[in-house]
C-alpha positions in Angstrom: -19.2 -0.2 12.1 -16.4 -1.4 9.1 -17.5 -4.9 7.9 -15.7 -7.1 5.8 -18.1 -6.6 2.8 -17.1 -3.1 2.9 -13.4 -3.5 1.8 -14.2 -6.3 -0.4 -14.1 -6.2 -4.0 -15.7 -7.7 -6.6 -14.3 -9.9 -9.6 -17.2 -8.6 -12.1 -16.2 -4.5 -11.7 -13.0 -4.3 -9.9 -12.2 -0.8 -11.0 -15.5 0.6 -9.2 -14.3 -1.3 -5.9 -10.7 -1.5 -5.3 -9.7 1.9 -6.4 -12.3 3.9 -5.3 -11.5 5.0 -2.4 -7.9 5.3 -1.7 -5.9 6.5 1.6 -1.8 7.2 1.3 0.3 6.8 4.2 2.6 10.2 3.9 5.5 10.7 5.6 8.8 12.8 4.6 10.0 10.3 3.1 10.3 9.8 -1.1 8.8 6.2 -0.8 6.0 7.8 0.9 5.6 10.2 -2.1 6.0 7.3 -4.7 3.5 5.6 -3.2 1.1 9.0 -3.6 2.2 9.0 -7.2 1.1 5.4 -7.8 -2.2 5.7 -5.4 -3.1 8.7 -7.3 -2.8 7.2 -11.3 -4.3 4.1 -9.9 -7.0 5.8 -8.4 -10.5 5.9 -9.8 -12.5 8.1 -6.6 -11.1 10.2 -4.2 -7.5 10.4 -2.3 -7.1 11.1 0.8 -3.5 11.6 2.3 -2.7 10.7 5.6 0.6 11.4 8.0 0.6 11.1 11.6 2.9 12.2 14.2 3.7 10.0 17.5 4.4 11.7 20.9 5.5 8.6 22.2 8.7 9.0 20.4 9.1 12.5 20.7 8.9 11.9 24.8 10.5 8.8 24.9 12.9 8.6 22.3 16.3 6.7 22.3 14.7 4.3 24.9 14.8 7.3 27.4 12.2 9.3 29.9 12.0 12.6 28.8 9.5 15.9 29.8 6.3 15.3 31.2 5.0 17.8 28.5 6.4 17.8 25.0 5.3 20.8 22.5 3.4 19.1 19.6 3.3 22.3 17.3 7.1 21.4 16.0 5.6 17.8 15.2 2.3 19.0 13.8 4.1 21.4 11.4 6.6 19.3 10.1 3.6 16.5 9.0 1.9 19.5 7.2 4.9 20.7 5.5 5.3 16.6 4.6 1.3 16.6 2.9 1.9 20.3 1.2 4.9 18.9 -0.8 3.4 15.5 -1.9 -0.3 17.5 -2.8 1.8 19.9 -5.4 3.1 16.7 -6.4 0.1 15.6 -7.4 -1.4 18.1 -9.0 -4.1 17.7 -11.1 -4.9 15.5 -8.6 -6.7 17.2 -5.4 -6.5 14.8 -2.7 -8.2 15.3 0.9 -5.3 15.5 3.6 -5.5 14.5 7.3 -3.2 14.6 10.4 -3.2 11.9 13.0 -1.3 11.5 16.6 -0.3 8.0 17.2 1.6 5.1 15.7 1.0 5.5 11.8 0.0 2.1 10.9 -2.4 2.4 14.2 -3.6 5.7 13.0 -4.1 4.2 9.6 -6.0 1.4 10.2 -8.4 3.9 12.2 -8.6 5.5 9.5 -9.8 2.8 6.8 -11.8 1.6 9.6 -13.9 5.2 9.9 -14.1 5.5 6.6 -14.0 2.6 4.9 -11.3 3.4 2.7 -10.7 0.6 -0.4 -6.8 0.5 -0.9 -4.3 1.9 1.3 -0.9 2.3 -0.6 2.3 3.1 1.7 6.4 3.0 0.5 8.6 0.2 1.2 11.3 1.7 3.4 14.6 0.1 3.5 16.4 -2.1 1.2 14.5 -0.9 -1.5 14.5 -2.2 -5.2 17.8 -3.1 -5.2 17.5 -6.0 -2.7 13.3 -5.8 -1.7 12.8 -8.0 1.6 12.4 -4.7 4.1 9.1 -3.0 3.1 9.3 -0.8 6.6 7.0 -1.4 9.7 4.3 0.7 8.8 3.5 -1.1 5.2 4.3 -4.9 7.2 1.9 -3.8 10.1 -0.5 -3.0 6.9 0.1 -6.0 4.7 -0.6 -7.7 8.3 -4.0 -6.2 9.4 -5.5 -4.1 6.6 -8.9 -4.9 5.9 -8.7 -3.5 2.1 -7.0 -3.9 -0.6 -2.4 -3.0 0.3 -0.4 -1.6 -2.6 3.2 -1.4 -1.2 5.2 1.0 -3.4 8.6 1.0 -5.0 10.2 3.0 -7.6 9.4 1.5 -10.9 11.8 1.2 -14.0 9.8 2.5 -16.1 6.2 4.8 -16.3 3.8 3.2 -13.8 2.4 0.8 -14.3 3.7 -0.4 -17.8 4.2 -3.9 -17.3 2.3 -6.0 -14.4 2.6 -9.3 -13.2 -0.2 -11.5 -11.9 -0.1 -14.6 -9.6 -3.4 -17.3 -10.7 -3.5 -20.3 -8.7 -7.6 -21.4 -9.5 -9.0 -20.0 -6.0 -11.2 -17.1 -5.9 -9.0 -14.5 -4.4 -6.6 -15.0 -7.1 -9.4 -14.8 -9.9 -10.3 -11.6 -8.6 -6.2 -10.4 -8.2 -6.6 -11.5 -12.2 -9.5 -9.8 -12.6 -8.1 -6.3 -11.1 -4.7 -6.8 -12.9 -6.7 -7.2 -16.0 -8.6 -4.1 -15.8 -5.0 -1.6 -15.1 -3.4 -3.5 -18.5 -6.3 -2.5 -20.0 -7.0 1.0 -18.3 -2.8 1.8 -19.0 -2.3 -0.2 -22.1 0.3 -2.2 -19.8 2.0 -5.4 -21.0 0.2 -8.2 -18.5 1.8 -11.8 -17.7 -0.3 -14.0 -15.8 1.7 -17.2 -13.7 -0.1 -19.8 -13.2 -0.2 -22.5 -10.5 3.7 -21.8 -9.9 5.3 -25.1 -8.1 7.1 -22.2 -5.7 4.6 -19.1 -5.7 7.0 -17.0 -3.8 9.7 -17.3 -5.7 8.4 -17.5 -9.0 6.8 -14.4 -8.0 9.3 -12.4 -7.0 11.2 -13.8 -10.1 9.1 -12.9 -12.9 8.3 -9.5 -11.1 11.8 -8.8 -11.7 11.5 -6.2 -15.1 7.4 -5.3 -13.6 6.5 -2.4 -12.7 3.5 -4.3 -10.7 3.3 -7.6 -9.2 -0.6 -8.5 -8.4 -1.3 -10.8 -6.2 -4.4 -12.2 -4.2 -5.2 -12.4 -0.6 -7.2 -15.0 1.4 -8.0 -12.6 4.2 -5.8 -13.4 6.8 -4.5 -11.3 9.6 -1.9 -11.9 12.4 0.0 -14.6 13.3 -1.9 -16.8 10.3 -0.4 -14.0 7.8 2.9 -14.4 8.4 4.7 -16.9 5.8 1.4 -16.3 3.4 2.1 -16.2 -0.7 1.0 -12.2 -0.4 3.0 -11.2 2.7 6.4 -13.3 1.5 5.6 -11.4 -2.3 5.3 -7.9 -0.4 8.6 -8.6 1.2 10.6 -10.4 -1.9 9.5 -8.1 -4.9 11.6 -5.4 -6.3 8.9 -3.7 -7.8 5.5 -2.3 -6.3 2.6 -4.9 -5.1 -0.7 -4.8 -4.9 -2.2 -7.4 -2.6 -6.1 -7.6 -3.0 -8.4 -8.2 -0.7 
C-alpha cells in the first residue's frame, strides 16, 4: 500500500528522492512530449512513459449513446504509435512504456500509486506560454491529487533548465522546494533566484518566472477542495514557464 513517506522527499538529498523515479503523462500531443524532454534531463532513475486511452469517449462521445461494443485496437494503436515517437525522442534515454484504459489522470494516479513513482511531469495544454492560466485537465486533476512531486511542462525560452526560480517563505515545504531548486542550478549550472516571503506569492511568482525556464515551488500536501486557491496550484496555473511543485 502507497504511503505518504513513500512520495516524500527529503531536504538533505533531494536529487536521490524527487527525481528518481519519474512517470510522463504521453499523449499525441507536443506538450506531452516537452514534458518527456524535461522529465527525462531532470531525471536521475528510471522513466517510465505512460498514455492511456478512454472507451468512455470513444462510446459516448459528443454527449451521445453509441455501440454497445466499440473496437479498442484503433485506440490501442494510436497510444503506441504516441509512446514510439516520444521514446526516439528521447534517445539516449531508454524509458519503460505502459498503456492504460481509463481517464488519464485516473490511470495515472494508479499508476504512482502501484509503483510509487516520485515525480509525475505532464504538458500544460491550452493557453500555453503565451497567456499560462489553462494547464489542461489532466495536469489540474494532477496538481490536485498527486501524491509526489508535479512538474507541469511548457516550452522554455531557452535550454532547460537554464534559469529557475524558487519561492522561500520560512516553512518546511518551501526549504525543501529551495533545497531541490538548489541542487538542478547546481546539477545544470543554471542561473537560480530565490523570492523570499513575497507580500503576494502568486503574483510575484508568476512575475519573476516570467524570463525562467523553471519556477520551483513548495507544497503543503493538500488535495481536493483544500488545494484549490493554494500558492502551488494558482503558480501551476499563472506561470508561463514550466513548474515544479514538490511534495
Amino acid at each position: 500500500m502507497s504511503t505518504t513517506a513513500d512520495h516524500s522527499v527529503s531536504a538533505q538529498n533531494p536529487r536521490a528522492s524527487i527525481f528518481a523515479k519519474v512517470l510522463v503523462g504521453i499523449d499525441d500531443s507536443p506538450e506531452s512530449l516537452e514534458a518527456a524532454r524535461q522529465a527525462a534531463i531532470l531525471a536521475t532513475g528510471r522513466v517510465t512513459l505512460l498514455a492511456a486511452f478512454d472507451l468512455t469517449n470513444a462510446v459516448f462521445g459528443g454527449g451521445m449513446s453509441g455501440p454497445a461494443y466499440v473496437d479498442e485496437e484503433p485506440l490501442r494503436e494510436h497510444v503506441e504509435e504516441s509512446l514510439e515517437r516520444v521514446k526516439q525522442e528521447l534517445t539516449p534515454v531508454v524509458p519503460v512504456a505502459k498503456i492504460g484504459r481509463g481517464r488519464a489522470w485516473e490511470v495515472m494516479l494508479d499508476e504512482i500509486a502501484d509503483e510509487h513513482h516520485t515525480l509525475v511531469a505532464v504538458g500544460s495544454h491550452g493557453a500555453g506560454r503565451a497567456k499560462g492560466i489553462v494547464i489542461g485537465s489532466t495536469a489540474t486533476e494532477l496538481v490536485h491529487k498527486a501524491p509526489c512531486s508535479v512538474l507541469v511542462a511548457r516550452t522554455p525560452l531557452k535550454q532547460f533548465p537554464s534559469s529557475i526560480v524558487v519561492g522561500v517563505d520560512g516553512s518546511k515545504e518551501s526549504a525543501v522546494a529551495d533545497a531541490v531548486a538548489r541542487d538542478i542550478a547546481e546539477r545544470f549550472g543554471a542561473q537560480l533566484e530565490r523570492h523570499e516571503n513575497l507580500p503576494k506569492p502568486v503574483e510575484g511568482l508568476v512575475e519573476a518566472g516570467m524570463e525562467a525556464d523553471l519556477l520551483v515551488v513548495g507544497s503543503r500536501g493538500l488535495h481536493g477542495i483544500k488545494a484549490l486557491g493554494s500558492v502551488s496550484e494558482r503558480v501551476a496555473h499563472g506561470a508561463r514557464c514550466s513548474v515544479l511543485i514538490v511534495r
